[in-house]
C-alpha positions in Angstrom: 0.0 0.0 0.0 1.4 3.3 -1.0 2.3 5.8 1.5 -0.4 8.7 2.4 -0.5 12.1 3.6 -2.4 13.8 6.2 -2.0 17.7 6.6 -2.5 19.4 9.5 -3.7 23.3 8.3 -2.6 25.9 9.9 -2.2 28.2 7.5 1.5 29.2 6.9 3.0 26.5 9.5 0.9 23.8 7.6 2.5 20.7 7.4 2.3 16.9 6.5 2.1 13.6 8.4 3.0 10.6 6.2 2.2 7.8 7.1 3.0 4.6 5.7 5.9 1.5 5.4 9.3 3.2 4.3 8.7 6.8 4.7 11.3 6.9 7.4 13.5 6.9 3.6 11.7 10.4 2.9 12.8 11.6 6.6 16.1 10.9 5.6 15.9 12.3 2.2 14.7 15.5 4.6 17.4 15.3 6.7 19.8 15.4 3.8 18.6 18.1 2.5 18.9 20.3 5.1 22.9 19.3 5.9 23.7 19.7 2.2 22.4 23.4 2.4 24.8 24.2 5.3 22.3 24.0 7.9 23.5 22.1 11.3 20.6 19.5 12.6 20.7 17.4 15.3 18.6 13.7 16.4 17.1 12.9 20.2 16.6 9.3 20.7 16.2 6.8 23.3 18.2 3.8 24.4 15.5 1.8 23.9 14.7 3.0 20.3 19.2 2.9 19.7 18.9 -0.7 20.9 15.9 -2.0 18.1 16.9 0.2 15.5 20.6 0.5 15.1 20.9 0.4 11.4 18.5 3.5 10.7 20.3 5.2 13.8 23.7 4.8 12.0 22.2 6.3 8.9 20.6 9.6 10.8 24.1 9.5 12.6 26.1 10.1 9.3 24.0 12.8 8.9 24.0 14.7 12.2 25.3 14.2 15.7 22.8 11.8 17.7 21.9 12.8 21.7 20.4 9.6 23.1 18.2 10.3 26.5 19.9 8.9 29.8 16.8 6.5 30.5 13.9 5.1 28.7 10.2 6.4 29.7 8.8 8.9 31.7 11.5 9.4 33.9 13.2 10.8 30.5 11.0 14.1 30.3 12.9 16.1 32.9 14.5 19.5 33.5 17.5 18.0 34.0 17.7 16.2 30.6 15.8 18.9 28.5 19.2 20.6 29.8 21.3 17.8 28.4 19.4 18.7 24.5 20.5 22.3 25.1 23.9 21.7 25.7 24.0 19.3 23.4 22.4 21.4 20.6 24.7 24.3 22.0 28.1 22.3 21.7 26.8 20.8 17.9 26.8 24.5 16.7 23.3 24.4 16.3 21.8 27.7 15.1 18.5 29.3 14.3 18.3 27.6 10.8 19.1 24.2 12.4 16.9 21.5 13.0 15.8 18.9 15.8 15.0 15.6 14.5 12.7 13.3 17.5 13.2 9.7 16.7 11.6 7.4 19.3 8.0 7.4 21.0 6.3 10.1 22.7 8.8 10.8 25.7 11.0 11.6 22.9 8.7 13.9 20.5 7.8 15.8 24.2 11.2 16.4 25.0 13.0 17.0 21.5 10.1 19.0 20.7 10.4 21.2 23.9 14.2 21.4 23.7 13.7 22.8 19.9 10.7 25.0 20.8 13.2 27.0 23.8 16.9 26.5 22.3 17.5 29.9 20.5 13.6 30.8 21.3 12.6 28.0 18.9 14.2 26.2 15.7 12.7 24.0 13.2 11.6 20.5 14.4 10.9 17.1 12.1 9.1 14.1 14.1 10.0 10.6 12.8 7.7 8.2 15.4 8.4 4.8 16.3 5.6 3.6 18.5 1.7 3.5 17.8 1.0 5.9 20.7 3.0 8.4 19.0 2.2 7.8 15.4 -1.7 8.2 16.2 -1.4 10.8 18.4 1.3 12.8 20.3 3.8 13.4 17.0 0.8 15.9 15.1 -0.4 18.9 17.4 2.8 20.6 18.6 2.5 20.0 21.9 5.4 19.3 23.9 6.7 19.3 27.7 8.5 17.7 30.4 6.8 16.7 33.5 7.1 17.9 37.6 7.2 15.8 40.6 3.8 17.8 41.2 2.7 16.5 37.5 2.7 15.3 33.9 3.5 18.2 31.1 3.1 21.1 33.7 6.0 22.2 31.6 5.8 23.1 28.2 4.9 24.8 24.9 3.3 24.7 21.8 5.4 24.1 19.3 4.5 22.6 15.4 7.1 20.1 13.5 7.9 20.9 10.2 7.2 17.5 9.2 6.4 14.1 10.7 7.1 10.6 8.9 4.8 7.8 10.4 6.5 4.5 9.5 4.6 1.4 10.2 7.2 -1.0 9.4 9.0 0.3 12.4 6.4 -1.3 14.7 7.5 -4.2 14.3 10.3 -3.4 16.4 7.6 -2.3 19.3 7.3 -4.8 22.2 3.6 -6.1 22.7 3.2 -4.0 25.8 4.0 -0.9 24.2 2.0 -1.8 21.1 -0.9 -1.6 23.0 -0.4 1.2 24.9 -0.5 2.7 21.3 -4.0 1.2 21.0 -5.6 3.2 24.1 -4.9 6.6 22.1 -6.3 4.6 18.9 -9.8 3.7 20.8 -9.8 7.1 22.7 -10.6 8.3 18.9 -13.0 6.4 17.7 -14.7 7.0 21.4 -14.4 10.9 21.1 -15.2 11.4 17.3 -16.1 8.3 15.3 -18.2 5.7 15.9 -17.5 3.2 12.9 -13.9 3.5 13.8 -14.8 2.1 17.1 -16.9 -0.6 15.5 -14.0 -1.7 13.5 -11.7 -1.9 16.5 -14.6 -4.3 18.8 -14.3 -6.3 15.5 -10.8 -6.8 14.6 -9.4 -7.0 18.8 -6.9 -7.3 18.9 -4.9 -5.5 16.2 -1.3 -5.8 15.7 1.5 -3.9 13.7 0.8 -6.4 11.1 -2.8 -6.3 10.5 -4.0 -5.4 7.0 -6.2 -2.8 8.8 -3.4 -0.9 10.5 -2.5 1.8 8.1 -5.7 3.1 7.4 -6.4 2.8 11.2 -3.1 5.4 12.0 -4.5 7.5 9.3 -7.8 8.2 10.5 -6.5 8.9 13.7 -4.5 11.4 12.4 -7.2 12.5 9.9 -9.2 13.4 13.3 -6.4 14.9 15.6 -5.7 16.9 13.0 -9.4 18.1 11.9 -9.5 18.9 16.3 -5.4 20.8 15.7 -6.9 23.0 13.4 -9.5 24.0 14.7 -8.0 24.9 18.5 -4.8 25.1 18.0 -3.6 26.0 21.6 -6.9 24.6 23.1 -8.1 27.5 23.7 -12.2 26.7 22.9 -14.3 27.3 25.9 -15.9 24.4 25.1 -14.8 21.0 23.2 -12.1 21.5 20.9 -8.8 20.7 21.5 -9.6 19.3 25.2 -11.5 16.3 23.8 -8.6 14.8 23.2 -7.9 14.6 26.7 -10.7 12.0 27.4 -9.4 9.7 29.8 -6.5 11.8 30.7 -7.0 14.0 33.9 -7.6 10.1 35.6 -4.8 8.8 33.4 -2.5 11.3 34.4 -2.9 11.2 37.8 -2.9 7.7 38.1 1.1 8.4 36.4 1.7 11.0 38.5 0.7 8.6 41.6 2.1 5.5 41.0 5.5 7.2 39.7 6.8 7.9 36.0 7.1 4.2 34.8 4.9 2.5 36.9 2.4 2.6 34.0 2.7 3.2 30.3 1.1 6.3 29.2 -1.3 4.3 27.4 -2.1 1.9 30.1 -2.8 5.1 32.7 -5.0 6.2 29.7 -6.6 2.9 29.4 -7.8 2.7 32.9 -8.2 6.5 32.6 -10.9 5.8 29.7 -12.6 3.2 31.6 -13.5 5.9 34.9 -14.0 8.4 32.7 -16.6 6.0 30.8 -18.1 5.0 34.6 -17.7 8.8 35.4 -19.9 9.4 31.9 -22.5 7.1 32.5 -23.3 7.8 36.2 -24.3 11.4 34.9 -26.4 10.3 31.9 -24.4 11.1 29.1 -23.5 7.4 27.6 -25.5 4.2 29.0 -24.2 1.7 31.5 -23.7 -0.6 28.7 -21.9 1.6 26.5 -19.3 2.3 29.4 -19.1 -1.4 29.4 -18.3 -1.9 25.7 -15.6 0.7 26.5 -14.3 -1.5 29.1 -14.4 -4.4 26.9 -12.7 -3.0 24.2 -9.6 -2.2 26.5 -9.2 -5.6 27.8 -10.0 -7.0 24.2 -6.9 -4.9 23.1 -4.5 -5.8 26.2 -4.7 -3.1 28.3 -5.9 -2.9 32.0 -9.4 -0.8 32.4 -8.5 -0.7 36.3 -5.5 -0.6 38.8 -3.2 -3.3 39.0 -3.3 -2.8 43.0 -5.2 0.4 45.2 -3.7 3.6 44.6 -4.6 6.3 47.9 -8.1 8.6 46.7 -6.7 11.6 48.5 -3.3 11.9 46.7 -5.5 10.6 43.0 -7.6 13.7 43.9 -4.9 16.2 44.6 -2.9 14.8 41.2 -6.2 15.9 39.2 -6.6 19.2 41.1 -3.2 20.1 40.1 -3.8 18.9 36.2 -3.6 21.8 33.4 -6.6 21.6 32.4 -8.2 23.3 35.9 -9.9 26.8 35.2 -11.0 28.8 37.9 -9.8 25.9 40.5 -12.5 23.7 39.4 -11.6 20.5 37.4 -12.5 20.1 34.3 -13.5 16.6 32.3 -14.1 15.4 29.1 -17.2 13.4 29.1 -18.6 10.8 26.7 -21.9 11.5 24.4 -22.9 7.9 23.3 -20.0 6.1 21.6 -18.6 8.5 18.7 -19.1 12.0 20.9 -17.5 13.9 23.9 -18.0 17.0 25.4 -16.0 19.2 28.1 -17.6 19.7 31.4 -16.6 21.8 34.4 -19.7 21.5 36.1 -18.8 17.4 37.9 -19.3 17.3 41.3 -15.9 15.9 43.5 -18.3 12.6 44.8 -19.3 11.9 41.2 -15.1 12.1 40.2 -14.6 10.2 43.5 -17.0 7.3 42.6 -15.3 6.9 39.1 -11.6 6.6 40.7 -13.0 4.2 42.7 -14.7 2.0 40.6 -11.1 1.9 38.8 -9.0 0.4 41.9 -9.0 3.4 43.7 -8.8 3.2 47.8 -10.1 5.5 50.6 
């Protein structure tokens, strides 16, 4: 299947996700391209992602001097290394008409992406994902961070790539764990914005990097992220928008923020995130008992937990979420499903109705 693109419009910084087996060839070709006109780029990675794909790292590193994190996962998006990519950048002679390349999963697009967006008040930044999680999701949008003992991203910025290059064949370097972590962001869309989509996902459970299906799935992902990018950019909408892509992820992120960085994939906080929102979005009438249930099945059809793997404390869950970004006026603010297919925002949830939907997830008094 020939490769496809997505774009993401905003206007002048428009730009296009390709998605498809080989395009990590084109990123290359990108790379190239920029070098041979003078201009000095530099590559994050991971351990992890230096480990299972030493051959395309070897090519990206005759190109341009490669920074590989200290540590794999969460623990990654720190101040401490965002400060390593500065230096780095810094000591690479890396200038305003340079270039960041991210290759890895979405610790690596966060911090690459945040390092590029405040080295030299922000220069040019190309995304080349390697997990599902970030080909469906946290590569197209611009936003980036690192994360606070007090809580995930509460440091960041919006900042757009120039390009990103989705290659499915690299999945098939991705661990089954951390394939479907990728899935939770997959389901979240279909839940949020397309019912079919979920439809096909209940049918096919559970998918895999080489399902025939794939490919089309990572492009309407992206066909719907980006459709919600454009439209609020720097979620900003007073309702909806941007936010509804957060379904799942004031619980998901406290539940990280709990447990500790690494505890959890981001996907599998997500996952049980989904699953209290979903009990959170029934209770108040907004999707039926049984819908919240297909929800729930649909996670553990595709791997992923849809509760806590032991108790995590309600007060300290609580205080996580009341510290998340998206609080406005000190109340917390949810996304809430509308049927299967729909969400809407909602600052209005009483604390006992979010308390009864952490625990229904595993949480403890």
């Amino acid at each position: 299947m020939p490769a496809e693109t997505v774009t993401v419009e905003l206007g002048s910084r428009s730009y296009p996700v390709r998605i498809g087996a080989g395009v990590r060839r084109e990123a290359l070709a990108a790379a190239k391209a920029r070098v041979d006109a003078g201009r000095r780029c530099a590559a994050v990675t991971s351990p992890a992602v230096a480990r299972a794909m030493p051959d395309l790292l070897a090519e990206l590193g005759r190109l341009m001097p490669v920074l590989v994190t200290a540590k794999d996962g969460e623990t990654a998006k720190s101040a401490e290394e965002v400060a390593r990519c500065w230096d780095f950048l810094a000591g690479n002679g890396v200038a305003r008409d340079g270039a960041v390349f991210a290759l890895g999963g979405g610790v690596v697009g966060d911090l690459a992406g945040f390092a590029a967006a405040s080295y030299q008040r922000g220069v040019e930044f190309v995304q080349l994902p390697t997990t599902l999680l970030a080909m469906v999701d946290s590569s197209v949008g611009g936003k980036t961070g690192v994360n606070l003992a007090a809580g995930k991203n509460l440091v960041g910025a919006f900042h757009q790539p120039a390009a990103v290059f989705a290659d499915t064949e690299l999945l098939g370097t991705l661990p089954e764990r951390e394939f479907a972590a990728g899935m939770a962001e997959v389901i979240k869309h279909g839940l949020i914005a397309d019912a079919d989509l979920f439809g096909l996902l209940e049918q096919n459970a559970p998918l895999s990097w080489k399902h025939p299906l794939l490919p089309a799935v990572v492009r309407r992902c992206v066909e719907i992220k980006a459709a919600v990018v454009a439209g609020d950019e720097r979620e900003t909408s007073a309702q909806g928008g941007r936010a509804l892509l957060n379904l799942g992820h004031t619980f998901g992120h406290a539940v990280e923020a709990t447990a500790g960085y690494g505890a959890y994939l981001h996907g599998e906080a997500v996952a049980i995130g989904l699953a209290m929102a979903a009990s959170l979005s029934a209770e108040l009438g907004r999707c039926t008992a049984a819908q919240a249930e297909q929800v729930r099945a649909a996670l553990t059809a595709h791997g992923l937990p849809e509760r806590l793997r032991e108790p995590l404390p309600l007060d300290r869950l609580l205080a996580a979420m009341r510290r998340d970004k998206k609080v406005r006026g000190g109340r917390m603010r949810f996304v809430l499903l509308e049927g299967i297919g729909g969400a809407a925002t909602s600052d209005d949830v009483a604390e006992d109705s979010a308390v009864r939907a952490l625990l229904s997830g595993g949480a403890a008094r």
